[in-house]
N, C-alpha and C positions, 0 to 999 in steps of 0.2 A: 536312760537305761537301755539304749541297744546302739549295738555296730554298726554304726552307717555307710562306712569304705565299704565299698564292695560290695554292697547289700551282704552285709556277713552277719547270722543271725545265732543266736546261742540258744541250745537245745541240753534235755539232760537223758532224754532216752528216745529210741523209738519202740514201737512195738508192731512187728506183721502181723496179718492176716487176725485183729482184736473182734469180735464179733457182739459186742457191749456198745459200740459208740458209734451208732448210725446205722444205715439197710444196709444186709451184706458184711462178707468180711472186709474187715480197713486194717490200714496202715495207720498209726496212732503215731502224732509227733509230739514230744513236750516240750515247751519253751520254757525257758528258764525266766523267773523274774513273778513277780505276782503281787499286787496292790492291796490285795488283802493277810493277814494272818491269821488264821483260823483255827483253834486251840485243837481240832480234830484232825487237821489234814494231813493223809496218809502218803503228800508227798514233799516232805519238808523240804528234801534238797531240790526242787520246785520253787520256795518261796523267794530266796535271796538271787538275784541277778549275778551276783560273782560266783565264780567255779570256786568252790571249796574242798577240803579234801577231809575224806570219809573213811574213820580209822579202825580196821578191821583188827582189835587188837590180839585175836588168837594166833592169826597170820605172821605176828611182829616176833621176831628175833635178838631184837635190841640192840642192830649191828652197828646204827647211828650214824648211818649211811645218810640218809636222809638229813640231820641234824648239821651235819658238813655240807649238804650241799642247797639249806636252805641262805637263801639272803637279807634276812627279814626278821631271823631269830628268832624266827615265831615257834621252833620245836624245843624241845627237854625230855629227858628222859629219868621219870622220878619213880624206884623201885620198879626198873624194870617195864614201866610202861609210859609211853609217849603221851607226852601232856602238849597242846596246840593252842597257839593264843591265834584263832581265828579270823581277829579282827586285823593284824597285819596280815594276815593269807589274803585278805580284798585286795590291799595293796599290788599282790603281784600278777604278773601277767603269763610267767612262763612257767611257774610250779614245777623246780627241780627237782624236789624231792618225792613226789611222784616219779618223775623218772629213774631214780636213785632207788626207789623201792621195789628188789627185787623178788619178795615176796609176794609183791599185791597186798601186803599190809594198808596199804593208803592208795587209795582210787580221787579219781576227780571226778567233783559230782558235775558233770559239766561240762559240753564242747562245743568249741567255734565249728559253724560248716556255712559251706554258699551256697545259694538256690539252685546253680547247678548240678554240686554234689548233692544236695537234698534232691533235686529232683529227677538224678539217677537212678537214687535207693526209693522212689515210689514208680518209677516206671520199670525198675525191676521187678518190685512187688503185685506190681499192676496185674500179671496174668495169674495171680494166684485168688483173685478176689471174686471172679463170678462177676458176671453181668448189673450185681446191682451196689458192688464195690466203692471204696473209695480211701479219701482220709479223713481225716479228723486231726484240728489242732487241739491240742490241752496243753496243761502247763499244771502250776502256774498261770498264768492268766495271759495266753496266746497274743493278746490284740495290746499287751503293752509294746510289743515290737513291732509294733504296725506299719514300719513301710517293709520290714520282710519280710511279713502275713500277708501285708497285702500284693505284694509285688508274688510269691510263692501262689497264693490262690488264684490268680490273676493265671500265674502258667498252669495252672491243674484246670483250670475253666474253658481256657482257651485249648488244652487238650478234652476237654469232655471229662471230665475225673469229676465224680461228684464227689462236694467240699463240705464239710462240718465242723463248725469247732461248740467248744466247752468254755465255757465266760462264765467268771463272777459278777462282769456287767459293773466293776468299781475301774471304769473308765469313763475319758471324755468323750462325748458324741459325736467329737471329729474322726474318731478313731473307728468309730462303727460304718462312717458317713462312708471312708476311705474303702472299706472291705464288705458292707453287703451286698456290693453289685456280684461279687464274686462270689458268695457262699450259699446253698443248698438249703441246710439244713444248722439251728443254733441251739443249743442242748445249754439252757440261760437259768442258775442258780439262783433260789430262793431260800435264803436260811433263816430271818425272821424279820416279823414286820414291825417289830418297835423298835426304833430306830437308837436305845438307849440298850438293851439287849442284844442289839443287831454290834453297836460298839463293842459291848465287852466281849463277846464271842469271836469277830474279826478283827478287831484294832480299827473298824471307821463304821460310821451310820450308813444306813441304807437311801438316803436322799438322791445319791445321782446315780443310783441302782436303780430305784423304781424311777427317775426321770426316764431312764434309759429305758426301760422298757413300756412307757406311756409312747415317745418315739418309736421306738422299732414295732408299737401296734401300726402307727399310720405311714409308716416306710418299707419295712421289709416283708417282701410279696411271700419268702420261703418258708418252711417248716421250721416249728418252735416246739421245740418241748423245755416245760420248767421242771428244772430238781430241785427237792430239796431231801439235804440231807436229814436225816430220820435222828435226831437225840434223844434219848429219854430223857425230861428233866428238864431239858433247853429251850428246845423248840415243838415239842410234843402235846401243847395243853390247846385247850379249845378251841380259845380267844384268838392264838396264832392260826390256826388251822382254816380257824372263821376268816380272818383278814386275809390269809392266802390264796380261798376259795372265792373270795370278794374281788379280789384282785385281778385271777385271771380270768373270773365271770368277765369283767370288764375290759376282756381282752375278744381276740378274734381267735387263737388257739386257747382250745378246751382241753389240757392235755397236761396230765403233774407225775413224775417220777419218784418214785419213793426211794432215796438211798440209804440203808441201813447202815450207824457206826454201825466199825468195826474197825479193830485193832491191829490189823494188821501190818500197815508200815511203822511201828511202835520201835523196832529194830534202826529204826533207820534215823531216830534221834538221837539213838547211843550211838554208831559211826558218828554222825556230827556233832556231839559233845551237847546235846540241845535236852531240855527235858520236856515230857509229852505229857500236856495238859489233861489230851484226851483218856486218858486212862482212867479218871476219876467218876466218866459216866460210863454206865452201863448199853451193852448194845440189846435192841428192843427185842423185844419176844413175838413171834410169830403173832399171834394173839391181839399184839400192842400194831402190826404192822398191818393187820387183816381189817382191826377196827378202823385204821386211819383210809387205806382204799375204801371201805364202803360210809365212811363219812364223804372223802370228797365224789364218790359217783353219784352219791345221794343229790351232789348240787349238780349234777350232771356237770362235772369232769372226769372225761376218762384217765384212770390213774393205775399204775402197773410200779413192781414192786423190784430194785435191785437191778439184776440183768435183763431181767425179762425185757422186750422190745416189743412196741404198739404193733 
């Protein structure tokens, strides 16, 4: 699942000057590709490694412009609205019909760049960040392209750029082995400790999740903060909260993020033709969110809520 000519890595946004994802304002890159599925996450087109295209259908005209210049037959036009079989869009590599759409009806969630051009657009961004600046990888799950993580953090370190990414941690531990001489600071997802629960919510158990973080206790010297995201319903009841407080008792960072659902990328399932799990829980209540920090301060970790930053 990544480009290895060229160190050419696939990305589906960036974002300047984010102030949510490390000290200071960052430059936020998302890699495409992600080893987990997670019924909640607000960044679906994130999940899948191939560039797909994202069908905006108020934009659409019905010109079938598009429909002519795909190769793959993967479009139709039924009552007026573009129906996509997805699963041949993987197949292609030059997505004509994006180009063909000149309404912006269909976007691509998705683009090839090189670590030179990527690290043009962070040392442009670079003088906009303040002294305690930097970037952050997200995705999707950053460290599945791990020689162009590591080879990109590698140039951000060896320039002094302080480096952060965002991990599900449903990687191998050669892949961490490869990339924490390079990295700062790791913002390391916790979403539940039964590994039976932990399945049905992401499509895999947590086993070489928490191996990974038993490791990166006795390897990596930088800044850890755990998140987990906030479910009502899912993840929210004691028993979990107890085993996640246990866990990072047992850890050398004392430090848990509270991430509230919320609905927001809900929009961006309907562009991809995908339906959104997460709609059927509720996001928590002030209330629900204020109990859970002063449960885990109580075990003495310190715990902060959404954006907020330690």
């Amino acid at each position: 699942m990544e480009l290895k000519k060229h160190l050419v890595g696939r990305i589906f946004d960036i974002q300047g000057f984010s102030v949510h994802d490390g000290p200071g304002a960052r430059s936020v890159i998302f890699m495409k590709g992600c080893s987990l599925h997670c019924f909640w996450c607000s960044n679906p087109e994130g999940i899948s490694f191939s560039k797909l295209p994202m069908y905006h259908a108020p934009l659409c005209i019905s010109c079938g412009n598009c429909i002519a210049a795909c190769t793959h037959q993967a479009l139709q036009l039924q009552d007026d609205t573009l129906q996509i079989d997805r699963m041949f869009c993987k197949q292609c590599n030059e997505q004509p019909c994006v180009d063909h759409c000149f309404t912006d009806a269909l976007r691509m969630s998705g683009r090839d760049i090189s670590i030179e051009e990527l690290f043009k657009i962070i040392q442009r961004d670079r003088q906009y960040w303040g002294k305690d600046g930097g970037i952050t990888l997200s995705g999707g799950e950053p460290l599945i392209q791990v020689h162009f993580v590591s080879e990109l953090l590698k140039k951000c370190y060896d320039a002094y750029i302080h480096t952060a990414i965002e991990t599900c941690g449903q990687i191998p531990w050669e892949h961490f082995i490869k990339t924490i001489p390079f990295i700062d600071w790791i913002f390391f997802d916790i979403k539940h400790m039964n590994p039976c629960i932990h399945q049905t919510g992401t499509s895999s158990d947590n086993s070489l999740i928490l191996s990974n973080i038993k490791k990166l206790n006795e390897s990596f010297q930088g800044k850890l903060v755990f998140r987990m995201p906030f479910i009502p319903g899912f993840n929210n009841n004691i028993e979990n909260m107890e085993a996640i407080a246990d866990l990072i008792s047992n850890t050398k960072w004392k430090e848990i993020n509270l991430l509230p659902l919320h609905h927001l990328g809900r929009e961006k399932y309907v562009l991809l033709g995908q339906e959104y799990e997460g709609i059927h829980y509720q996001t928590p209540s002030q209330q629900e969110l204020l109990g859970a920090k002063t449960f885990f301060e109580r075990k003495d970790i310190h715990c902060y809520i959404g954006a907020e930053m330690s």
